[in-house]
C-alpha positions in Angstrom: -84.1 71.3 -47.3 -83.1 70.8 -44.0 -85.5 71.8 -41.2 -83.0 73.4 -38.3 -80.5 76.2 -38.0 -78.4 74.8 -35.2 -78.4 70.9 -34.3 -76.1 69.1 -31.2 -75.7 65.3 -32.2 -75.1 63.0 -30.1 -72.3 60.6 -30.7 -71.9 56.8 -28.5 -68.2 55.6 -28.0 -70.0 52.4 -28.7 -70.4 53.5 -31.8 -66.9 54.6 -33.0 -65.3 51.2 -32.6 -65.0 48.9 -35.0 -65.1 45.0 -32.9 -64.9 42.8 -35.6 -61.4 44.2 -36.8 -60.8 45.4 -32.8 -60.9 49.1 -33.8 -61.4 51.9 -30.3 -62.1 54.0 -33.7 -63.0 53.1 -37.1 -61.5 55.9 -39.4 -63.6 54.7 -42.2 -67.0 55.2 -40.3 -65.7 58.5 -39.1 -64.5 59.4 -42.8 -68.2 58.7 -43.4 -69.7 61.0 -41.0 -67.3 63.9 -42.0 -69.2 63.3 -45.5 -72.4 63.9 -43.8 -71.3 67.2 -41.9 -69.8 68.5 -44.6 -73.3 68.2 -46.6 -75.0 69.7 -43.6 -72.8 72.4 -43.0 -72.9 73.3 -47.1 -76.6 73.8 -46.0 -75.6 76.7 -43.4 -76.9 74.1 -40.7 -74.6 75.0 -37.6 -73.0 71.6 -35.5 -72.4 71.1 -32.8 -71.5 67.2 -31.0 -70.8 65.9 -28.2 -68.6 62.6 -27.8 -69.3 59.6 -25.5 -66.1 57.3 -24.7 -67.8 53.7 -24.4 -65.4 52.4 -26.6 -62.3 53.1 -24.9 -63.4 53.0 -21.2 -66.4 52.0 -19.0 -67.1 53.6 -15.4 -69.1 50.8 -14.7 -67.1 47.7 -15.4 -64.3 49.7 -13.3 -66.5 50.9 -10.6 -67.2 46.6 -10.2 -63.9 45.9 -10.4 -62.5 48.5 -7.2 -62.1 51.8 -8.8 -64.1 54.3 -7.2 -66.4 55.8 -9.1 -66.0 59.5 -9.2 -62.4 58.3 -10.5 -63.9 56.0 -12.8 -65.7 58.8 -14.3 -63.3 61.0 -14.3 -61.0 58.8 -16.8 -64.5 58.2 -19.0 -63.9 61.8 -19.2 -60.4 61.7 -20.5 -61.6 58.8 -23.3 -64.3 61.5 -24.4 -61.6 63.5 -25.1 -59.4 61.3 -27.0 -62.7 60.6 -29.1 -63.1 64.2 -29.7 -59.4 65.0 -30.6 -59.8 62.0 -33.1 -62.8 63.5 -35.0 -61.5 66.8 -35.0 -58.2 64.9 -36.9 -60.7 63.2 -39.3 -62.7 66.1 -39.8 -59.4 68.5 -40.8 -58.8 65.9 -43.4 -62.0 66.5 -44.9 -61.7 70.3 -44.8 -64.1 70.5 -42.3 -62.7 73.3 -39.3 -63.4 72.2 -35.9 -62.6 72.8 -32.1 -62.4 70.7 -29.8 -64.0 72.4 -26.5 -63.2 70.5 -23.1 -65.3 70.8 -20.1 -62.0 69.2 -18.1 -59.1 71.6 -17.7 -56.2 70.9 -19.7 -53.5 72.4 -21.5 -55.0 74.7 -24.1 -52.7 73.0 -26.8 -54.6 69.9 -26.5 -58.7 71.5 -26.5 -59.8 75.1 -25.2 -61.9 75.5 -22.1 -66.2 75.1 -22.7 -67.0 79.0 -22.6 -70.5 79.1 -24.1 -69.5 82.7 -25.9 -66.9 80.9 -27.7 -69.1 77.8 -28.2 -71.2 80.4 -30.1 -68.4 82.4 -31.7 -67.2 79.1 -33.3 -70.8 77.7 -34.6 -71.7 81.1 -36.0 -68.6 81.0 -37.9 -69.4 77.4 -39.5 -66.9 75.5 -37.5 -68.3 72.4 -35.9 -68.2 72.2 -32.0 -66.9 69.7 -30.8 -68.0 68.9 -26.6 -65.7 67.0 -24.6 -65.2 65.6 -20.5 -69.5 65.8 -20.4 -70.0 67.7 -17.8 -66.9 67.8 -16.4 -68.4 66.5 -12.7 -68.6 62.6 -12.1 -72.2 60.8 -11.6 -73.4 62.3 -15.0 -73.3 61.1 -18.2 -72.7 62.0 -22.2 -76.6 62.1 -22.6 -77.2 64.7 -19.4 -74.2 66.4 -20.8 -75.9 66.6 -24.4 -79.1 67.7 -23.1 -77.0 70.3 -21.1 -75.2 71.7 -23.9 -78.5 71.7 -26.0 -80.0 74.2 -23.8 -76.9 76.4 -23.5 -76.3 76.8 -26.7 -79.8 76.9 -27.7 -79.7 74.2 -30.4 -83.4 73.6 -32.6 -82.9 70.0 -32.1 -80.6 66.8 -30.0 -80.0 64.1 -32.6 -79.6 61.2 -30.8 -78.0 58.2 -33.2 -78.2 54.8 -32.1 -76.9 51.9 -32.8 -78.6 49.4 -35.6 -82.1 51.1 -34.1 -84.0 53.1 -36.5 -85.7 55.5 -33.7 -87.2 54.2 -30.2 -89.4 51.2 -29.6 -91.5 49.5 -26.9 -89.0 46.8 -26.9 -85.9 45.4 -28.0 -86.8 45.1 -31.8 -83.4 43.0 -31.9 -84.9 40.6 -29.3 -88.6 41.0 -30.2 -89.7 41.3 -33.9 -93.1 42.3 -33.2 -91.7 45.3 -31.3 -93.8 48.6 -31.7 -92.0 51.7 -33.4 -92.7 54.8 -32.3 -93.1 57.8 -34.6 -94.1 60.2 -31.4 -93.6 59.6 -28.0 -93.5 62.2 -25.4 -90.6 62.4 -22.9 -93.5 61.5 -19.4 -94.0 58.3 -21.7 -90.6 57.3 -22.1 -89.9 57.9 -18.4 -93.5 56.5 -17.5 -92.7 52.4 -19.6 -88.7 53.3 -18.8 -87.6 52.9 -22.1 -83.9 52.7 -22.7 -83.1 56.0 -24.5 -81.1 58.2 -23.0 -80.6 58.1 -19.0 -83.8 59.5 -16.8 -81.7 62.7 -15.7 -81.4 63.9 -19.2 -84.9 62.6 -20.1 -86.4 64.6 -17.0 -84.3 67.7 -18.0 -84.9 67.6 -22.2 -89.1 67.7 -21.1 -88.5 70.2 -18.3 -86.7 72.4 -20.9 -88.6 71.7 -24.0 -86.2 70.0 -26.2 -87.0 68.6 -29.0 -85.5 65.4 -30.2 -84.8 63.2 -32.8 -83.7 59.6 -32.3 -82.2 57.5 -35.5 -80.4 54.7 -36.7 -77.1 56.2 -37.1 -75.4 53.2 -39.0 -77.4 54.0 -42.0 -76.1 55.6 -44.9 -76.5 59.4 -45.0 -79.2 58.9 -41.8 -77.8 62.4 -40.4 -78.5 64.2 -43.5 -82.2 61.9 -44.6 -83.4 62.9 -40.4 -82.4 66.4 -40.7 -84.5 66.5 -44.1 -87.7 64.9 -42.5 -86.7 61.4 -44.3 -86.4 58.1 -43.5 -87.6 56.2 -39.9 -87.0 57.6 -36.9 -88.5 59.0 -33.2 -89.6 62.3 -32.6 -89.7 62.9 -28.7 -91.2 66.2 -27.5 -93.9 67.1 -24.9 
């Protein structure tokens, strides 16, 4: 039985690609999450996600190599949205309906305008939301903009899947093998031992807000589905 009405998930561009067989986007991994969403949503769980674009642009490797950064962040934006077009493709495949919501303005044929009544309209409906451009300012990131469009929409809970990490540690537990998983840990802690979750704006704004998060290893089969259900290892991070 799944323990929330309305979830946001968080999704890394990082995570998308496919390196070994030099994939931006590896359809078979996206095929695999539409699986999941479609279990979730059979459940009458509303979705909502929002898209990094890691895997097809990085601010910060352009920022070093001369591109200013409010630029730089503005074409992260643009790769967020390609991401989010690409899932939305995916996702009609499996008979999942989806929009694509853009927090950049561009023509309506390509994602509608972020208008949180729509946003709504959409979940309540059983179509999964899909956030694009982050913010749609430079100097903020996909995390801020997840904790951002947590609040607005009022979801119960931010999934936050990582990358071969099964929830948040004192360490690197890829480095460190004696590295501490935490079951708990408040939001003050996480900014207190600067732990490399999500960046300290969002942290600072998910604990001055009350959000409730759930971090998990995301490359593990039917993780979306096991977290949701209380099952499996991952992070709880409240206040």
């Amino acid at each position: 039985m799944m323990k929330y009405k309305r979830v946001l998930l968080k999704l890394s561009g990082e995570w998308l690609a496919n390196r070994e067989k030099k994939l931006s986007i590896d359809y078979e991994l996206v095929e695999a999450l539409a699986k999941q969403i479609k279990k979730i949503i059979a459940k009458n769980v509303q979705v909502a996600i929002v898209v990094g674009g890691g895997n097809l642009w990085r601010g910060a490797s352009a920022e070093k190599n001369g591109i200013p950064r409010s630029k730089a962040d503005y074409i992260g934006m643009m790769a967020t949205l390609m991401n989010a077009l690409a899932l939305q493709s995916i996702f009609e495949v499996s008979k999942i309906k989806s929009r694509v919501l853009s927090s950049l303005s561009v023509d309506q044929k390509i994602a509608e305008p972020f208008i949180l009544e729509k946003a709504n309209k959409y979940l309540e409906k059983g179509k999964v939301v899909i956030m694009a451009a982050g913010t749609g300012r430079p100097y903020f990131t996909t995390d801020t903009a997840s904790t951002l469009f947590a609040l607005e929409i009022k979801a119960d809970v931010l999934l936050l899947g990582k990358n071969e990490v099964d929830g948040i540690y004192d360490s690197d537990p890829k480095v460190n093998s004696k590295a501490k998983h935490y079951e708990t840990i408040s939001y003050n802690e996480i900014l207190k031992k600067q732990l490399k979750v999500m960046d300290s704006t969002a942290v600072a704004m998910a604990r001055d807000n009350n959000i409730k998060l759930l971090v998990f290893n995301i490359g593990e089969k039917d993780s979306i589905v096991k977290t949701l259900e209380g099952k499996g290892k991952f992070t709880i991070v409240n206040n």
